[in-house]
N, C-alpha and C positions, 0 to 999 in steps of 0.2 A: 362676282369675284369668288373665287375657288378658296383664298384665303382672307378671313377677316382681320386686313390690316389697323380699320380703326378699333377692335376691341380693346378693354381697358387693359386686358396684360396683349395686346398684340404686337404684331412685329415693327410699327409706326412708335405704340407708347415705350418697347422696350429698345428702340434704336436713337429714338429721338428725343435729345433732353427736355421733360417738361411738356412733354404732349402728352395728350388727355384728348379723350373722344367727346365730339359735340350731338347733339344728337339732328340737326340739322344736318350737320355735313353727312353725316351717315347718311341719311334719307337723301338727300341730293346724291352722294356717289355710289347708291343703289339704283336711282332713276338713272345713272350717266351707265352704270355699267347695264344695266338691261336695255338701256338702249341699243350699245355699241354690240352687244349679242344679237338682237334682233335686225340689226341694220334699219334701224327707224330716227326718227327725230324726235328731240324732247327742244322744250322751252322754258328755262329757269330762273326765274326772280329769286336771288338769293341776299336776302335783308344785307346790309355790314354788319362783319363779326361771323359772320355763316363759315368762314373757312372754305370757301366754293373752290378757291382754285387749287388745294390739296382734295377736296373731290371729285375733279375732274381729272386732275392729271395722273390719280392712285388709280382708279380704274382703265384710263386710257395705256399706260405702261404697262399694268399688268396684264390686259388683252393681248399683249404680243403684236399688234396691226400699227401699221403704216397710219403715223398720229399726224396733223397739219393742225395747231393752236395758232388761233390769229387773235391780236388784240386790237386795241383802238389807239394806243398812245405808245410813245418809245418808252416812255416811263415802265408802262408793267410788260411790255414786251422784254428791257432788260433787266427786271424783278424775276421774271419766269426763267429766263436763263441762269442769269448767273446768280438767283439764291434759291428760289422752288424748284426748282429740278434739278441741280446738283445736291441737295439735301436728299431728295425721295432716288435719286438714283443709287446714294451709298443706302439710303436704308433698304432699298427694296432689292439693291444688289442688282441692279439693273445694268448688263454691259452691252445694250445695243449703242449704233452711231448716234449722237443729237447734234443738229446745229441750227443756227440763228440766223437768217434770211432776213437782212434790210435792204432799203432803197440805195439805188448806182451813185445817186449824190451824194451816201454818204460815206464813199469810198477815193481814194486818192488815183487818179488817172496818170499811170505814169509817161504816157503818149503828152498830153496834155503841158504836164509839169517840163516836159525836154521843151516844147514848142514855145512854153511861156518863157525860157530862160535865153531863148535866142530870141526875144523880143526886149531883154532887158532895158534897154533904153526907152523904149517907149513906156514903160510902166509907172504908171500912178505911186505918188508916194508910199501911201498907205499897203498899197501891193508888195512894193517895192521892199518894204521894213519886215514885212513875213516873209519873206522867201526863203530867208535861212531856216527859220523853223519847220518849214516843210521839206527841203532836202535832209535837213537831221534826221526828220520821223521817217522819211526816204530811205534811210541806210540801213534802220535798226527795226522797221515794223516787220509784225506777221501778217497782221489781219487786214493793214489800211485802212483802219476807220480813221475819218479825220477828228473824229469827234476827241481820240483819246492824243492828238498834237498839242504838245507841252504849251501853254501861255496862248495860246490861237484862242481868237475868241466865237462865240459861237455863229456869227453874222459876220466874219469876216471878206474882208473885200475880196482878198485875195482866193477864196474857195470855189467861186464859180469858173476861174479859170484852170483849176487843178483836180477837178472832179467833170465828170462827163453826165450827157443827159440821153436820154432816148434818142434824141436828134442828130448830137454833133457825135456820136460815139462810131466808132466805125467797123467797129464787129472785125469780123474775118478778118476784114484787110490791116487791121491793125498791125503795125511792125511789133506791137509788145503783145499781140493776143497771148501768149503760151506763158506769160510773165505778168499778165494784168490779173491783181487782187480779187478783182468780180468772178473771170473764168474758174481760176483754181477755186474761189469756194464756194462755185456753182457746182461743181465737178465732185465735191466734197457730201457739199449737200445735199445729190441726187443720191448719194448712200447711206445717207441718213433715215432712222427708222422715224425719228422724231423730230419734227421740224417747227420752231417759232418764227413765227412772221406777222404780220399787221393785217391791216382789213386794206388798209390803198393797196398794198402788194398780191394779196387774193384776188381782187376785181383786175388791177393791172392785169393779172396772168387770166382772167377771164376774157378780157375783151382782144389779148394777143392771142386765144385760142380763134376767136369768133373771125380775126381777119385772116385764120387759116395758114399764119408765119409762125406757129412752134408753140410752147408757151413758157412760163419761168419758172414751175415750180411741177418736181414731179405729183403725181397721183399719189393718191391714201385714201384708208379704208374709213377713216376716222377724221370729220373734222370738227373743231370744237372752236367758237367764236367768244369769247371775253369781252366785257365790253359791248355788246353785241347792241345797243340801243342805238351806236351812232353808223349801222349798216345801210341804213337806208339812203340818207342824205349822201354818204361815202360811195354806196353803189353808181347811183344816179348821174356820178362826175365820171364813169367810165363808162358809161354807155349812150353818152352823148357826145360832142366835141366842140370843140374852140378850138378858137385864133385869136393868140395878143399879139401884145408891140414887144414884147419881152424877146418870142420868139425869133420877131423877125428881127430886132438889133441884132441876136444874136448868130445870128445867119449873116446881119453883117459886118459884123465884127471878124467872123470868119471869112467872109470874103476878103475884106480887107491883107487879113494875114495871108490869105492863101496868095494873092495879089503878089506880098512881100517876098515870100517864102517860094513860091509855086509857078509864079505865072509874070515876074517882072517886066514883060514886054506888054503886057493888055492893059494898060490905065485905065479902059473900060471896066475893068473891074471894080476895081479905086471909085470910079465914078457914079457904080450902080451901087454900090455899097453905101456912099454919103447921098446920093438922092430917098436910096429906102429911109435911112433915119432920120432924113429930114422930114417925110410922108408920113412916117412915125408919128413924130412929132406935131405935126399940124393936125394928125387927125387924135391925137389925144387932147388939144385945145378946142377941136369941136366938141368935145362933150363938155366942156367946163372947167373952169380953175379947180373946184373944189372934187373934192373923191366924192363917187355915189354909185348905186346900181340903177338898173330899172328896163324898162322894156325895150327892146330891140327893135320892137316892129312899130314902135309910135318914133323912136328916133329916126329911124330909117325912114319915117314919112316925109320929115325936113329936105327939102333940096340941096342945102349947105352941104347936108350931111353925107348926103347921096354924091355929089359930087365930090367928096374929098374920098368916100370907101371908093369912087370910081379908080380917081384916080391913084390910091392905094395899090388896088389890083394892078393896074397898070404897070406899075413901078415892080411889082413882085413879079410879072409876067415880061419885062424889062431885064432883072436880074436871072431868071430862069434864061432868058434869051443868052445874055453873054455868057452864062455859065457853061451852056449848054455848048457853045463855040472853045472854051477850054477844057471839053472833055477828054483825060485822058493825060494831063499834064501834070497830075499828083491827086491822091486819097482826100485831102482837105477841099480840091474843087469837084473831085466827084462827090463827096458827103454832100456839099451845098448844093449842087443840082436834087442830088434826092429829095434832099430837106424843101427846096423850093418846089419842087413839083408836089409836095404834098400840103403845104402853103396855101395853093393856088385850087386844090380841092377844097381843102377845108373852107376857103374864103368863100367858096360859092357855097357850100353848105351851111354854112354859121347865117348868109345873109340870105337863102332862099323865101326865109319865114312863111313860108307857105304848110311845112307837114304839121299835119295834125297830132294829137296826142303829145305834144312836145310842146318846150316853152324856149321862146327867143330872148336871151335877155345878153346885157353888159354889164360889165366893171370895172371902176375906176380907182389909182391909186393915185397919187401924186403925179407922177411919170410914164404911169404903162395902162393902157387898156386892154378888156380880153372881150370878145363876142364869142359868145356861147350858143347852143342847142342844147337842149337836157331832154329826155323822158321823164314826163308827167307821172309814167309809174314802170318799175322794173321787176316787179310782182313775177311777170309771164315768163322773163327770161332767166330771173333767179330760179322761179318752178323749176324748171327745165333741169336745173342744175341738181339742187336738193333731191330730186325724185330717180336721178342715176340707181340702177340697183346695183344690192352687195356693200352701199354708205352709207354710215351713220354720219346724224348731224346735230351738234348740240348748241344751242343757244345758251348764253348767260349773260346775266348783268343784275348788278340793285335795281335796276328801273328800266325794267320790259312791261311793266304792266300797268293800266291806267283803269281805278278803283277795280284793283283786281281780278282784272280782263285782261288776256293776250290778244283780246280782236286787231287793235289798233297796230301790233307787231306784225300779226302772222300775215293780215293782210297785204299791208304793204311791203311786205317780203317775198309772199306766195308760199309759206310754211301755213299750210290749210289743216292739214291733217296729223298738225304732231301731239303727242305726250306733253305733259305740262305740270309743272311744280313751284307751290309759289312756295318760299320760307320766309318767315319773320324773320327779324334781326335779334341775337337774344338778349339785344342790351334793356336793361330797366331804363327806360325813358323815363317813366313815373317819377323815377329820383332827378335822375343824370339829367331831364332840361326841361326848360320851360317855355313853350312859344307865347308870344305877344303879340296880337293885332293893337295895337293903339287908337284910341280913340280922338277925333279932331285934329286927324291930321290935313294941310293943305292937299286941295283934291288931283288927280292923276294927271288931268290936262293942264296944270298949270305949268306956265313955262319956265320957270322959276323953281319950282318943285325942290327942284334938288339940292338948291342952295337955303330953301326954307327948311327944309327936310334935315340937312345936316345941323343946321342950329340947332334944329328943338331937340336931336339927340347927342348933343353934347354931354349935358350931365350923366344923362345914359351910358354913355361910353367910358366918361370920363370915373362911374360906378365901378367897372367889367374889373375883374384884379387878374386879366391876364391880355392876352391881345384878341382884335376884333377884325374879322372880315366884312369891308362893306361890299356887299354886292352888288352893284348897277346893271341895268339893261339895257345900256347905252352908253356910249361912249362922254358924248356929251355931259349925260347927270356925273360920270366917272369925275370928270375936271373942273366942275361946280361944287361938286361934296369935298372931291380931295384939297381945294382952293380956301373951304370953309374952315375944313379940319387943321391945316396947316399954319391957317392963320390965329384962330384962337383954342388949338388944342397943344395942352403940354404932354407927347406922346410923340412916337417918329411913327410919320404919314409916309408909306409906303405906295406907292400907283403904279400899277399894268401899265407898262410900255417903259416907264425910267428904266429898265435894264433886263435883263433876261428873264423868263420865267423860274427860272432852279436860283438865281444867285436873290432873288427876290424872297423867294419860298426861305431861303435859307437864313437872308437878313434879318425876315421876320420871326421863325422859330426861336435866332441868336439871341434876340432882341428883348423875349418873353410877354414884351406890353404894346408891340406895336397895332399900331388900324392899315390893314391894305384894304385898298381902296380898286377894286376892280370889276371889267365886265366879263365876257363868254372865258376864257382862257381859264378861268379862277373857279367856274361855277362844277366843272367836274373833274377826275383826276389829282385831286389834290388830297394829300395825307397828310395831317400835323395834328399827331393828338398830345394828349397834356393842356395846361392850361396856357401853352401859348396861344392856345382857339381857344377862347372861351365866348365867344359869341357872334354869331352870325348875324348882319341885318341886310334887309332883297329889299331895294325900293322897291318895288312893285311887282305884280305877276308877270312873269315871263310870255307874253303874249309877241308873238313876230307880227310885224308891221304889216296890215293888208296890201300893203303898194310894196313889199319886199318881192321882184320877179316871180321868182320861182312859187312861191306860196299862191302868188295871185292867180296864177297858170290854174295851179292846180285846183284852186277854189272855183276858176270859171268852169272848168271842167266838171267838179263835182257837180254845181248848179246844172249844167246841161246832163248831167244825169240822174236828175231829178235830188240829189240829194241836199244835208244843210252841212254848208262848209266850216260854220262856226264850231257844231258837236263834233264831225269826224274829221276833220283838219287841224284848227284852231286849237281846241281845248286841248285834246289830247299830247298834241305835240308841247303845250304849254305845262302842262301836270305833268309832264317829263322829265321836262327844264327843271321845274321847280322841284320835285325829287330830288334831281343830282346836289341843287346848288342847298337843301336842306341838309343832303347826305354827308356835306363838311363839317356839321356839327359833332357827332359825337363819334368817333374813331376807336375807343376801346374803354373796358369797363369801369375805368378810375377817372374817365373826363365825366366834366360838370360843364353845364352852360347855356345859355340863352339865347333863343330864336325870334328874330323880331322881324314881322312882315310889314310890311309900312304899307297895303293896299287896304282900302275897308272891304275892298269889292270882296274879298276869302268871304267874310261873314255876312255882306249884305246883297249879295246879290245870289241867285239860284245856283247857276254852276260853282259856286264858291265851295260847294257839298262834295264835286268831283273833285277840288284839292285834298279837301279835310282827308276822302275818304283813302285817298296816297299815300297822305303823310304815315309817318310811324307813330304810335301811341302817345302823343306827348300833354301835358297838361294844359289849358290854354287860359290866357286872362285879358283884359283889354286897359290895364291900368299899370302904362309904366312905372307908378308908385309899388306895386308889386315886386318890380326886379331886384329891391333892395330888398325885400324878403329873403327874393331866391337866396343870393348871396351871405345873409346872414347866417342861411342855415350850414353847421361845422360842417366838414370836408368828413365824414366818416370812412374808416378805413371800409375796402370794397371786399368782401370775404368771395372771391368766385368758385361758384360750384366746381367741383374737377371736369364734370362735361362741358364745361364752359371757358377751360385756361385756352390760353395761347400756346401752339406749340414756339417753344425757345427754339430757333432753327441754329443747324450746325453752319459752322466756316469753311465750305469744302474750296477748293483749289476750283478759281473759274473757269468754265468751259471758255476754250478758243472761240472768239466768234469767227460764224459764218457772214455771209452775204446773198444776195442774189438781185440781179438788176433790174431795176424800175425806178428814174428820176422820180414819181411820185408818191414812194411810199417810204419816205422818210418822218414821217410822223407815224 
């Protein structure tokens, strides 16, 4: 950078109230800008408290180059719009275009909304009772998010009918193309210098390049991934494919209308529309009452099963048939023909179970099943990408590195040859927490655990003077712990799934003293600092089940190349986990708090060394008679160095959001 923004009298500390230069961030957006001048790659572990994403995005704007920032979650994707880069763009006086590139779902289809209101009668209550809120937000939106429709809640029924998916959208032929919300701020978009978007909507626009039909997001010189630890498993769903039951209801659900709307003399339609869901149906009963995953090519061995995916296809090759006979008689039966002919490939694809390098698996929810194919590794095909010349690539996250090695990242990415930066976090752990292994606690495989587990830490809890995250690794221990606490803890028991994530987050900061009680959803992405977190506890090590698909693929596979699946598989991806879901503890330099690991295995067994060596500096004890020490000690006020403040960010007026289409990259 030609101008040193973070000096202490520079143009950051003199524009923005309350900033102060760290010396970490400096060091991380000197690696980010000499990268983006060399057109190379870097890889950056940036502790919490680093300032990483005011380092990357000061150098990325003031390059002057075509910037694409992809994050992991909508949360900091709309952090980065609408408070980080409307603050560095007044200061840095920055007047090129930016905008905000989310997923097709999560935009109002107003094709969709006409179709659904000349079905009025047949509409579900629940449908029925929102409609008016979404013609209001119809009248008066700019942007069609649905997300900002007054009183709509975020699961609502009525949304799958009023937004469009990759499938049922109908592009060109749309009677509202030149008037649909997607197009205009796609269009917008493409003249953007600086664009935010996600990591599903990168890969989406990768593998719409690879079938050689366009893609969604223009080129840039620069692209910079946030979050970047959850790229690999995210990749993986785009360069494989599936077939659910989701799909195909909805293929006929639209037959059906098309039927109504389109085609009133072919009953046949009617007919292939209610035999598909009924095929649906029976073949999500062959896998079982309860939800589960697991291997594709051992289920497929059963006969039952074979015979009902026969007759599946059938019925999809059924519907393609009559569709194929009303071609031509309206837009909503020729979408379904496309959509079905692409059905009927993927069905043979997902069930081949023959190619190598790839893992066949299923899954189940209450209602809908999906058959998959994945790649074992997407390493070769990312290379391919990363290695473009005239692009720089920058990697970030708290937790790229396992005992302070990028191997485990760059490999299964195919960033072989990039630059690398780890930074601490500058927080005093030493004060600020204390972890606890406890000693005698009931052992890992008991099946009970969880409900023994929450008893012995009640008085523990019942210590804590602010609120406490339990962390689970399973669903299961979630609603044996939370059943414990509910029943003899005086404190409000909050649990993952009672109601959305954000109104959860929110109950509990309001609350000051609550315990949420949760598994995956809770262990990363989450911000609540003060003493409403004042203590963390992780039943166990985050270790993924050897019978979970996908894992087990991959572990056959290392075996057959001579490798050990437990060191380069297993561990790493678990000192990951446990990274992020430690990283909820301490949030900023005035929190205090306690970290309690309920496994002995951290201390008693060998690789327990590759946690220790992850974790951040923290003090360690194995005697929960201790934590009543921690807490004794007074609350000291916290004197922070000036390289150390927070920059207090300005309230600039929020950028318009953008969009851009991809049904799956609304997270």
């Amino acid at each position: 950078m030609d101008i040193d923004y973070f000096a202490e009298n520079g143009l950051l500390a003199k524009t923005i109230p309350g900033f102060a230069p760290r010396q970490a961030q400096v060091h991380m957006a000197d690696a980010v800008s000499k990268t983006i001048k060399s057109a190379g790659r870097l890889l950056v572990e940036a502790g919490t408290g680093t300032g990483k994403t005011f380092a990357y995005l000061v150098p990325a704007l003031d390059s002057g180059k075509r910037v694409i920032i992809s994050t992991g979650s909508k949360a900091l994707q709309d952090q980065l719009y609408e408070r980080d880069l409307p603050t560095l763009l007044l200061a840095m006086q920055y007047g090129k275009p930016v905008a905000q590139l989310k997923g097709r779902s999560n935009y109002l289809c107003t094709y969709r909304l006409a179709l659904l209101e000349q079905e009025m009668h047949f509409l579900a209550a629940d449908v029925f009772a929102d409609l008016p809120k979404v013609r209001n937000f119809k009248a008066r939106t700019l942007s069609g998010d649905v997300a900002d429709i007054p009183g709509l809640q975020e699961q609502a029924p009525i949304l799958p009918f009023v937004t469009s998916t990759n499938d049922n959208c109908l592009g060109r032929e749309c009677p509202d193309y030149e008037t649909c919300f997607l197009v205009k701020a796609r269009r917008k978009a493409l003249d953007a210098q600086v664009v935010v978007i996600n990591h599903h909507l990168f890969f989406a626009d990768m593998s719409v390049k690879d079938t050689g039909f366009g893609e969604l997001l223009p080129d840039a010189d620069v692209y910079i991934f946030d979050e970047a630890h959850q790229l690999p498993d995210i990749a993986s769903q785009y360069f494989g494919e599936s077939l659910s039951s989701r799909q195909l209801s909805d293929v006929a659900e639209e037959l059906r209308l098309a039927y109504r709307l389109e085609a009133k003399d072919m009953a046949q339609l009617g007919k292939a529309a209610d035999r598909l869901i009924q095929d649906c149906q029976a073949m999500r009963l062959s896998f079982g009452v309860e939800p589960s995953r697991g291997n594709l090519r051992d289920i497929l061995a059963q006969p039952a099963m074979q015979r009902d995916l026969q007759r599946l296809k059938e019925t999809i090759k059924f519907c393609y048939d009559v569709c194929k006979l009303a071609l031509g008689r309206g837009e909503q039966i020729n979408n379904c023909f496309e959509r079905l002919t692409g059905f009927l490939t993927a069905a043979d694809h997902v069930t081949a179970i023959t190619e190598v390098g790839a893992a066949y698996w299923y899954e189940t929810t209450k209602r809908h099943f999906t058959l998959n194919v994945t790649p074992l590794s997407i390493a070769e095909r990312f290379a391919q990408e990363v290695m473009r010349v005239g692009c720089s690539w920058i990697f970030t996250s708290a937790t790229l590195t396992v005992g302070e090695e990028f191997n485990y990242f760059s490999q299964r990415m195919g960033v072989e040859d990039a630059d690398t930066c780890l930074l601490d976090s500058p927080f005093d752990y030493e004060y600020q927490s204390l972890l606890c292994v406890p000693r005698n606690l009931p052992e890992t495989s008991n099946y009970q655990r969880a409900t023994q587990l929450a008893e012995r830490l009640l008085p523990v809890i019942e210590q804590v003077p602010g609120g406490c995250f339990f962390l689970c690794t399973s669903y299961n221990s979630v609603n044996q712990i939370a059943q414990v606490l509910r029943d003899k803890l005086d404190r409000t028991v909050l649990v993952q799934g009672d109601d959305n994530k954000q109104r959860i987050l929110a109950d509990f900061v309001a609350d000051g003293h609550a315990v949420l009680v949760a598994t995956s959803s809770f262990w990363e992405g989450v911000d609540v600092r003060g003493a409403a977190l004042s203590c963390v506890i992780i039943d166990k090590l985050p270790f993924t089940s050897p019978d979970e698909p996908l894992l087990k693929a991959r572990m056959e596979d290392c075996r057959l190349q001579g490798g050990d699946p437990f060191q380069q598989l297993q561990l790493p991806e678990a000192v990951i986990v446990l990274k992020q879901g430690v990283g909820r503890l301490i949030r900023d330099y005035q929190d205090r708090g306690i970290l309690i690991l309920c496994d002995p295995r951290l201390v008693n067994k060998p690789y327990g060394a590759a946690f220790l060596k992850s974790l951040p500096p923290i003090p360690r004890c194995r005697d929960l008679t201790r934590l009543s020490e921690f807490w004794a000690i007074p609350d000291m006020p916290v004197v922070e160095p000036a390289a150390l403040l927070q920059p207090a960010l300005l309230q600039p007026t929020l950028l318009q959001k953008e969009t851009i289409t991809d049904e799956n990259s609304g997270d």
